[in-house]
C-alpha positions as CSV (number, residue, x, y, z in Angstrom):
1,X,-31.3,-0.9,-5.5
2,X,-28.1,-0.6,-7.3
3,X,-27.1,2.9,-5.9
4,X,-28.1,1.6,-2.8
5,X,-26.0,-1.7,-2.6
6,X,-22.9,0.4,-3.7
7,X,-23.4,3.1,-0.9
8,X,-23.9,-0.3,1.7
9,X,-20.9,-2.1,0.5
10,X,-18.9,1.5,1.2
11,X,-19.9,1.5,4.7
12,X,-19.0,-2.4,5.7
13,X,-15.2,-1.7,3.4
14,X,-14.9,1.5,5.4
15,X,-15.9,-0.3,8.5
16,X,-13.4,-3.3,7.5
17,X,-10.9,-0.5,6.7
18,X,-10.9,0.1,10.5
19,X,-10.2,-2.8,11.5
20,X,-6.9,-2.9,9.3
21,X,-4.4,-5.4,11.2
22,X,-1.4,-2.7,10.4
23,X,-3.3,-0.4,11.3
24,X,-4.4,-1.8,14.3
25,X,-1.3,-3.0,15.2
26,X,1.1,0.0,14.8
27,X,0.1,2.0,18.3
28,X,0.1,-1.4,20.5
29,X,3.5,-2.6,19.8
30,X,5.4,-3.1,23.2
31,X,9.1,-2.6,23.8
32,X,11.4,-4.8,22.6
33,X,12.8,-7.8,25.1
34,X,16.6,-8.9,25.8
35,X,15.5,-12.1,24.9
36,X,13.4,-14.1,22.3
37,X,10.2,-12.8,21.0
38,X,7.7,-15.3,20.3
39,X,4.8,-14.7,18.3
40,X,1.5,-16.7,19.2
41,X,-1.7,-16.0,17.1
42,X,-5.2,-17.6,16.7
43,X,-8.4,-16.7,15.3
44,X,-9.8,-16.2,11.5
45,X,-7.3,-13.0,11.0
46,X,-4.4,-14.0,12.7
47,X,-2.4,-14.4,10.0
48,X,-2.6,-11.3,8.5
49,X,-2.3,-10.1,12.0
50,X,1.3,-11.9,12.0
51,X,2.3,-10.8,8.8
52,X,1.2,-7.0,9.8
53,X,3.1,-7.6,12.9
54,X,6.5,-8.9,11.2
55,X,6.5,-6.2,8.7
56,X,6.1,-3.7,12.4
57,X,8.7,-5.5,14.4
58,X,12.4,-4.7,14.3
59,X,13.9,-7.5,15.4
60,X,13.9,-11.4,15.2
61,X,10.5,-12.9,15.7
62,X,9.6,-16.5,15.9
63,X,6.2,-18.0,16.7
64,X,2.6,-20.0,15.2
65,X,-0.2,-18.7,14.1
66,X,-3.7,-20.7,13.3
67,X,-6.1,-19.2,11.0
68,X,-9.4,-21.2,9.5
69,X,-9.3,-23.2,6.5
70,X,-9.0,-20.6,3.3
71,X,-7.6,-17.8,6.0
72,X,-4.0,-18.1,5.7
73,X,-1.7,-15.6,4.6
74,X,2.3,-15.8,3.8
75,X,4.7,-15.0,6.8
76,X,8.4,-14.7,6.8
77,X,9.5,-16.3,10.6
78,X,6.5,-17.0,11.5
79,X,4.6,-20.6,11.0
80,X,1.2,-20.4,9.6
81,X,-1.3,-23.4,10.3
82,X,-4.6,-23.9,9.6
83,X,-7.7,-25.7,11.1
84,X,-11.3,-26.4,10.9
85,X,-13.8,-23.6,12.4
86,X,-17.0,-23.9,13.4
87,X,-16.6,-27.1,14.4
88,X,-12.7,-28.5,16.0
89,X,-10.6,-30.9,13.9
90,X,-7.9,-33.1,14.0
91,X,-5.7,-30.0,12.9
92,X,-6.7,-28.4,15.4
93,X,-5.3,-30.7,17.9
94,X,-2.3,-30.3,15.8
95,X,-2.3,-26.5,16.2
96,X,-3.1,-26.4,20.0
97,X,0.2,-28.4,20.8
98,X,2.4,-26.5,18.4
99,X,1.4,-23.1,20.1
100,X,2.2,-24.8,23.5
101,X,6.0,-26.3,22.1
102,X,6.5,-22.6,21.0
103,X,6.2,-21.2,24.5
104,X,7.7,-24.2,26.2
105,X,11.5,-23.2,28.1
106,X,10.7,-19.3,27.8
107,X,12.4,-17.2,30.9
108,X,12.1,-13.8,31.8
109,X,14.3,-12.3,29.6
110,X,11.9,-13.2,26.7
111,X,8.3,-11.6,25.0
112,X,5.4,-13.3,24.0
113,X,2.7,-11.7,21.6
114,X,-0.2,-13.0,21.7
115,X,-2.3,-12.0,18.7
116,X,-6.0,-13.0,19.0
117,X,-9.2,-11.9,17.3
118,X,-12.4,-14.0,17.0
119,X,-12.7,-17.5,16.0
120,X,-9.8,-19.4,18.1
121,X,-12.2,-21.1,20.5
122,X,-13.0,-23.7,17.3
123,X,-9.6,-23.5,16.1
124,X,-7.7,-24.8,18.9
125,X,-9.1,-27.7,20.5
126,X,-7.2,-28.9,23.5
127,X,-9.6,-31.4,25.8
128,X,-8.1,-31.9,29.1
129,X,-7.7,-35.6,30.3
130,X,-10.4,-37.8,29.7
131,X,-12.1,-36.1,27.1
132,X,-11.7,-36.8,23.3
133,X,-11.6,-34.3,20.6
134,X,-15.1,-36.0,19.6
135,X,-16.5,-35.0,22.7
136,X,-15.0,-31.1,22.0
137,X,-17.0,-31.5,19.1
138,X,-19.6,-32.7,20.8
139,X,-19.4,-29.5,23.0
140,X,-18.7,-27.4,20.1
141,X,-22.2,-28.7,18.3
142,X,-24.0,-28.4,21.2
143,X,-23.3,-25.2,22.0
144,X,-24.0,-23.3,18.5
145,X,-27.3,-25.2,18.4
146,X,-28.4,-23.9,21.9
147,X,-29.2,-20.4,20.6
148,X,-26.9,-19.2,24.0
149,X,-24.7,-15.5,23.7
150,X,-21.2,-16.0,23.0
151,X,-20.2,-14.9,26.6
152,X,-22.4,-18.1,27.4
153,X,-20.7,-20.2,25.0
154,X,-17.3,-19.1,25.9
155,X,-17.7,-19.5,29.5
156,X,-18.7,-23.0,29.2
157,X,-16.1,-24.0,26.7
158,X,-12.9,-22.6,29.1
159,X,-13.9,-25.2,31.5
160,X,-13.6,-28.7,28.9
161,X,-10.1,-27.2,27.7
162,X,-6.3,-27.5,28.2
163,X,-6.0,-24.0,26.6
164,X,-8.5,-21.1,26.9
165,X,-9.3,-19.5,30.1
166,X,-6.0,-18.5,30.0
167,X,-4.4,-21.6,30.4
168,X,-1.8,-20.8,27.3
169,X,-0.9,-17.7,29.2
170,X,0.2,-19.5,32.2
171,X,2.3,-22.0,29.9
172,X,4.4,-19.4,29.0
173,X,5.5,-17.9,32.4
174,X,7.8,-16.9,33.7
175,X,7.8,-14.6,30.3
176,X,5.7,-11.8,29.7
177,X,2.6,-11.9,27.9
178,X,1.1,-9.3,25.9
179,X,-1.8,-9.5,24.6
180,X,-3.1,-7.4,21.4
181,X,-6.8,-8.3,20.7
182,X,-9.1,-8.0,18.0
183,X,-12.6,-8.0,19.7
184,X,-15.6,-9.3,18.2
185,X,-17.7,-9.9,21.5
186,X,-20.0,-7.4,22.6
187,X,-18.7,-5.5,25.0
188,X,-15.1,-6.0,24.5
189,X,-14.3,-7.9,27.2
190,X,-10.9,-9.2,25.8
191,X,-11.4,-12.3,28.2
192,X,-13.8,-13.4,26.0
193,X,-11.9,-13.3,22.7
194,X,-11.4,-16.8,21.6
195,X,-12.6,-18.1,24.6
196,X,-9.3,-15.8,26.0
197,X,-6.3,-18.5,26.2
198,X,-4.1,-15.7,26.9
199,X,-6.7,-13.8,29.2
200,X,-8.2,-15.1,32.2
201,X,-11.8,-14.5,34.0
202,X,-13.5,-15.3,37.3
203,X,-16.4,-17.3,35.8
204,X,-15.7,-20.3,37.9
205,X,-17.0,-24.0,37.2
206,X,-20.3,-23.6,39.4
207,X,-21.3,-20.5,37.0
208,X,-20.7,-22.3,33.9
209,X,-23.3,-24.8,35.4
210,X,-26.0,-22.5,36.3
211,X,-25.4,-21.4,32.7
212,X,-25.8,-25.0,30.8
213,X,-28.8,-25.2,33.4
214,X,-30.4,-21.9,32.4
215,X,-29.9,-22.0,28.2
216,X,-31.3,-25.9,29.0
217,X,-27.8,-27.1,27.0
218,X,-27.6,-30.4,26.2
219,X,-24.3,-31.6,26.9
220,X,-22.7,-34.8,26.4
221,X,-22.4,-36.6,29.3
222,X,-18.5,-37.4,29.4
223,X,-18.1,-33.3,29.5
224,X,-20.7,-32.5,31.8
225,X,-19.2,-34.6,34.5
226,X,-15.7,-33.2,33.6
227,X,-17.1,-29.8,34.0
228,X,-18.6,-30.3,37.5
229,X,-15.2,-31.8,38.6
230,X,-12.1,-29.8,40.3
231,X,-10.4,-31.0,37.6
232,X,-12.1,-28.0,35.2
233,X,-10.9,-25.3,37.3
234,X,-8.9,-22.7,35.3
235,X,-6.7,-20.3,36.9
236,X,-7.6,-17.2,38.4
237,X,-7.1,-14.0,37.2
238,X,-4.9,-13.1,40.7
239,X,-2.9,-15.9,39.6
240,X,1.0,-15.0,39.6
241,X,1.9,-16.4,36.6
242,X,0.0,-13.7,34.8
243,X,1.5,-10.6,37.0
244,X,3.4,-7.9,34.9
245,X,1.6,-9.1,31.4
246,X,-0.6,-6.7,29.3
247,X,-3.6,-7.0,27.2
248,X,-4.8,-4.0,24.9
249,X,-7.8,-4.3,22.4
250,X,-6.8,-2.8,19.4
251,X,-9.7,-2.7,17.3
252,X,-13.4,-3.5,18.0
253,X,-17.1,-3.0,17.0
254,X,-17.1,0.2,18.0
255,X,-14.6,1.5,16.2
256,X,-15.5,-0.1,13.1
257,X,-19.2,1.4,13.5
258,X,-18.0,5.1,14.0
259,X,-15.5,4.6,10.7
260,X,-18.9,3.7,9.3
261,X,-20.7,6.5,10.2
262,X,-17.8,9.0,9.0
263,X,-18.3,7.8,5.4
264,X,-21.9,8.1,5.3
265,X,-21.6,11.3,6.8
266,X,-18.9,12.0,3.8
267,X,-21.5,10.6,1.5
268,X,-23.9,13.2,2.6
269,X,-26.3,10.9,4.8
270,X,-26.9,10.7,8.5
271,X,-25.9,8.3,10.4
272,X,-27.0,6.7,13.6
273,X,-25.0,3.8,15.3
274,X,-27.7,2.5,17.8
275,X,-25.5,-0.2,19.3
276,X,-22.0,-2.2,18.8
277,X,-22.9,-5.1,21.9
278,X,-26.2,-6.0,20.4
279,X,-26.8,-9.8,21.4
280,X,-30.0,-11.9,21.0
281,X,-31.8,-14.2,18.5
282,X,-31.3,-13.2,15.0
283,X,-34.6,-13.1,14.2
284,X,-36.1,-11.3,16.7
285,X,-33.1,-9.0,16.4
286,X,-34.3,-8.7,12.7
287,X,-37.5,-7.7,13.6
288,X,-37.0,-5.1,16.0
289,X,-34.5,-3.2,13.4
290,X,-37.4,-3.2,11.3
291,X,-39.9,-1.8,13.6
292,X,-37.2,1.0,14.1
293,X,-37.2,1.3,10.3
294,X,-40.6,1.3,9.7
295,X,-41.1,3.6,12.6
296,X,-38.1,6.5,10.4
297,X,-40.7,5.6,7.1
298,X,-43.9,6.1,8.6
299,X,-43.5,9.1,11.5
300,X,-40.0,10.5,11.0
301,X,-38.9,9.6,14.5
302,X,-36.7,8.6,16.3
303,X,-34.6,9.9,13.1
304,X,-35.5,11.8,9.8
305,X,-34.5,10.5,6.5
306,X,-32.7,10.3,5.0
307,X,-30.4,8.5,7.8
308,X,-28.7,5.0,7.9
309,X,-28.7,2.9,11.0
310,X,-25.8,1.5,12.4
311,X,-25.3,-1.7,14.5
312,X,-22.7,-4.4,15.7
313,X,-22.6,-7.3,18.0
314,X,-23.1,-11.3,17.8
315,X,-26.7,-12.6,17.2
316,X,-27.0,-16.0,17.8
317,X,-29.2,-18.7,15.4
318,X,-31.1,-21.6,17.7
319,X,-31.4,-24.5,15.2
320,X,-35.3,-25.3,14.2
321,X,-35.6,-27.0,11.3
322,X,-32.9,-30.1,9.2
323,X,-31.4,-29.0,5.8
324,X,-31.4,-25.2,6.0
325,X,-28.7,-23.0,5.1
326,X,-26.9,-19.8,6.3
327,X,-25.9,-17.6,9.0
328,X,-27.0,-15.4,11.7
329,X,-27.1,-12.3,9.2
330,X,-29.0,-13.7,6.6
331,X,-31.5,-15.2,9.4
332,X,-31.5,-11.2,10.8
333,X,-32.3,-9.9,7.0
334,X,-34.8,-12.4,6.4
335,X,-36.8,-11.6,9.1
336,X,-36.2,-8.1,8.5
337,X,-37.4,-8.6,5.3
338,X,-40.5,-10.4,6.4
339,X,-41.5,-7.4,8.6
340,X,-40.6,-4.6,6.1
341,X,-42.8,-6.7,3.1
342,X,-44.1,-3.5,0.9
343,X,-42.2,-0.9,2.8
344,X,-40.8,1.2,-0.3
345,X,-37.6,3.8,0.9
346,X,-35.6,0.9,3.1
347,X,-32.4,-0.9,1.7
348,X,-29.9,-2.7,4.6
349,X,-26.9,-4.9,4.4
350,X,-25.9,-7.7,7.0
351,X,-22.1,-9.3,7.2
352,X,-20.1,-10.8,9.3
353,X,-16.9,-8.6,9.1
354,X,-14.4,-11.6,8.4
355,X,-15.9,-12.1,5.6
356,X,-18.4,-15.1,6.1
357,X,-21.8,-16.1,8.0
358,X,-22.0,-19.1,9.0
359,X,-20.2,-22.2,7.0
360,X,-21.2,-20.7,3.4
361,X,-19.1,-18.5,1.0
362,X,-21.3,-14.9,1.7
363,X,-20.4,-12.3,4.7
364,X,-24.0,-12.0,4.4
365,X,-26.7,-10.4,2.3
366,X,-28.8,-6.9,1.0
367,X,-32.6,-6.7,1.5
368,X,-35.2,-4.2,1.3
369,X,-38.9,-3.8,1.2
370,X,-39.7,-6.0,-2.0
371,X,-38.1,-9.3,-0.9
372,X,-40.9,-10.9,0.3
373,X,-43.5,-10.3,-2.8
374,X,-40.6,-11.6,-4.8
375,X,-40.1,-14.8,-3.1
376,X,-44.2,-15.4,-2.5
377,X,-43.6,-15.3,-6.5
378,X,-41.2,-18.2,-7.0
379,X,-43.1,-20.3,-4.4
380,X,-41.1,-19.5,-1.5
381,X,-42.2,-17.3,1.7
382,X,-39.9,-15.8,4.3
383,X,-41.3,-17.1,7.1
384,X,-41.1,-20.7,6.4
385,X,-37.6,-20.1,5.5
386,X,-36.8,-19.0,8.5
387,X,-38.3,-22.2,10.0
388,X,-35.6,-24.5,8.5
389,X,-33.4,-22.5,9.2
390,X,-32.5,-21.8,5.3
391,X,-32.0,-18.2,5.1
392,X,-29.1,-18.5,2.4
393,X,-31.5,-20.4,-0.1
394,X,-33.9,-17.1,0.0
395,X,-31.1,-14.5,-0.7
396,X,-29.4,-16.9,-3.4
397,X,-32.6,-17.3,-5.2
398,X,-32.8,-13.3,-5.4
399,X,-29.4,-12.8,-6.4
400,X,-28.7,-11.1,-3.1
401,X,-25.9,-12.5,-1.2
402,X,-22.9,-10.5,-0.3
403,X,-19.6,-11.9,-1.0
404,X,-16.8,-10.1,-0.4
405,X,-14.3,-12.9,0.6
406,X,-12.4,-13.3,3.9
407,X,-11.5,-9.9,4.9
408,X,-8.4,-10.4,7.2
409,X,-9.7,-9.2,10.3
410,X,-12.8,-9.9,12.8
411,X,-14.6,-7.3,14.3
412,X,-18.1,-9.4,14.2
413,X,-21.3,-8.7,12.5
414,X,-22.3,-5.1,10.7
415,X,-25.7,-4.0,10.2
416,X,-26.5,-0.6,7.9
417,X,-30.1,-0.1,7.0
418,X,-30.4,2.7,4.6
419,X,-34.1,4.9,5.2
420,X,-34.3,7.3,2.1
421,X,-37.8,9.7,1.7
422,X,-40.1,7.4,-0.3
423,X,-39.5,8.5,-4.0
């Protein structure tokens, strides 16, 4: 398995490679204002985002950036602050109201840059009038316990805010606004980026309602009412304070997946990306990549191996069981290893391109088709695992986790599944 886990841990570095915030950066810079440029930045990279973008810029930059605990990165100009993600904090709050003192008095002669990758929506709790930051936590809880897509989740959180849905955006008019984005949602909508403080959408209060009512989310009550009220409305995309500013997505899923696919293709294997928006419940997500798999092993179709198969997007985890441990890819790989169980010629890798799943220290883990026996041997099965939840306790206990550290950048979860002819 050695050979294998090396050639895995190429693909995610090359697909982190891709991601690169200088890299990223260098093509999207706009042109340079008469007046101030202000940098704002959110999300688990946006400090190396900043630091990329100072050591870009030719000229005087000033600005805040908010990063996750353990994410932060030196800047020159630029203030660094940090907060708790996945679930808001009193720093936070901090963090929200320093972004909107470094936009406050701006005119038209000035720039903002808005630098914004996945992770903001916890990082920068702002609850409108007569909601606490306990109840965004409440929210916040709620929502990652509900099993609902991200888009879901966003939607829903832009109307309890003072601060996504575009609502920093229209703080800063009349200046211009551009917007350079590092997506992690499937699909790349950029107005989904952090819940998109800088990007507005149309999803109106009455959608965000039919959503709570079709995921059956349990929402505090104090929020729900606040959501139902004219008092949630965000602004509209057609808004004028938002005419003349920019957004550009400057590195995604996508094209971390095809940098992928050129290594192993370097490396001498095939390579298949079969999707970078794929969305769903981890498990059964896990399970369907294996009947692919299994499918490559046992008939040779719809690819011949050797091959490795490619995938991106944001799973999501519905909470079963008290006291488990983990993240959406290790709850994908364990039911992928469940469903593979004595499947000899399959090897894959799950991560979270920033570097961790979930709340834990791993990006993820490696699994292939002797897992299962070996757990059933220390007393453990897959299967009940996976009913509490407790996916990292199975791949700790076979010395499988994958622990790269944060990456600096955000591109949301990698899948590779290596299919070699059974030796």
């Amino acid at each position: 398995m050695q050979d294998e886990r090396a050639f895995l841990t190429g693909l995610f570095e090359a697909a982190v490679a891709a991601a690169d915030p200088e890299l990223a950066l260098r093509s999207a810079l706009p042109a340079r204002p008469r007046g101030r440029t202000v940098v704002i930045g959110l999300g688990k990279g946006a400090a190396q985002l900043a630091a990329a973008f100072e050591r870009l810029w030719d000229g005087p930059v000033e600005g805040v950036v908010v990063t996750r605990y353990g994410y932060a990165t030196p800047c020159r100009s630029l203030r660094v602050m940090e907060a708790a993600h996945p679930v808001p904090d009193a720093a936070g709050l901090e963090a929200s109201a320093a972004l909107f003192d470094a936009v406050s008095g701006l005119t038209e002669e000035d720039l903002v840059v808005a630098l914004v990758c996945g992770g903001g929506s916890a990082l920068l709790p702002a609850p409108p009038e007569g909601l606490t930051l306990e109840d965004e936590q409440a929210l916040n809880t709620a929502l990652l316990a509900s099993g609902a897509p991200i888009g879901v989740m966003n939607a829903i959180r832009k109307h309890a805010s003072r601060i996504k849905g575009g609502r920093l955006a229209a703080a800063c008019a009349p200046a211009k606004v551009v917007s350079l984005i590092v997506s992690d949602v499937p699909g790349d909508d950029p107005a989904q980026v952090a819940s998109g403080p800088t990007v507005p959408d149309s999803v109106d209060a009455a959608a965000a309602l039919g959503m709570i009512d079709a995921w059956n989310i349990a929402l505090p009550e104090r929020v729900l009412a606040h959501i139902r009220s004219a008092a949630s409305a965000a602004p509209a995309p057609e808004d004028p304070r938002f005419a003349g500013n920019e957004v550009h997505v400057v590195a995604s899923a996508r094209l971390s997946l095809e940098a992928a696919a050129r290594a192993a293709e370097a490396a001498g294997v095939p390579a298949a990306i079969l999707s970078d928006a794929i969305e769903g419940e981890a498990r059964d997500v896990g399970l369907v990549h294996a009947a692919i798999a299994r499918e490559v092993v046992a008939r040779g179709r719809p690819f011949a191996a050797p091959v490795v198969l490619l995938s991106g997007g944001e799973t999501t985890v519905t909470l079963r069981g008290a006291g488990g441990r983990g993240g959406r890819n290790t709850e994908f790989l364990l039911a992928f290893v469940h469903a593979i169980d004595g499947v000899a010629g399959i090897s894959a890798l799950a991560a979270d391109t920033d570097g961790i799943d979930g709340t834990e220290d791993n990006a993820g883990a490696f699994a292939d088709g002797a897992m299962a026996a070996r757990l059933r041997s220390g007393g453990e099965d897959a299967m009940t695992a996976l009913s509490r939840n407790d996916a990292w306790s199975a791949f700790d206990r076979l010395e499988a986790l994958f622990v790269p550290g944060p990456t600096g950048t955000n591109v949301n979860d990698f899948r590779a599944i290596l299919i070699t002819p059974e030796r």
